[in-house]
Steps between C-alpha positions, in 0.01 A plus 500: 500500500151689395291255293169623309255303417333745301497336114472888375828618660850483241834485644597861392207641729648264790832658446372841499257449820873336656713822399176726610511352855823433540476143589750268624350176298418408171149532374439193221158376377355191714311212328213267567748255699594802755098563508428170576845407779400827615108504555445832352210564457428878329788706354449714825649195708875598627707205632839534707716240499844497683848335302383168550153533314285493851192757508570694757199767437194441278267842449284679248583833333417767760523291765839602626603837466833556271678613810468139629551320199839683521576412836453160405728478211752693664492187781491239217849709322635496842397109614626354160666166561 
């Protein structure tokens, strides 16, 4: 599951961003209990977490390149208990 943080963005655009990139996971809109359990600390902060809620990979935007973000969900799809 995607989860913004961003207080701006509505489900539809969440839906359409899904359906645009042809994501495997659901996009929904985070709240200030996820910021907070989650230490995030801009909107630009992008937390992995595998099927038991661990973080397994902690970055900023632009950090990672989208070709290894994808390598890493593809291992998370794959590794799900």
């Amino acid at each position: 599951m995607g989860i913004s943080v961003d207080p701006t963005e509505m489900p539809d655009r969440l839906r359409r961003y899904r359906a645009e990139y042809k994501l495997p996971w659901d996009l929904v809109r985070g709240n200030t209990e996820i910021i907070l359990d989650y230490n995030v600390r801009s909107q630009a902060t992008l937390v992995a977490l595998d099927d038991t809620g661990v973080i397994i990979q902690r970055t900023s935007y632009g950090m990672k390149s989208s070709t290894d973000w994808q390598a890493l969900f593809d291992k998370l799809l794959v590794t799900k208990h």
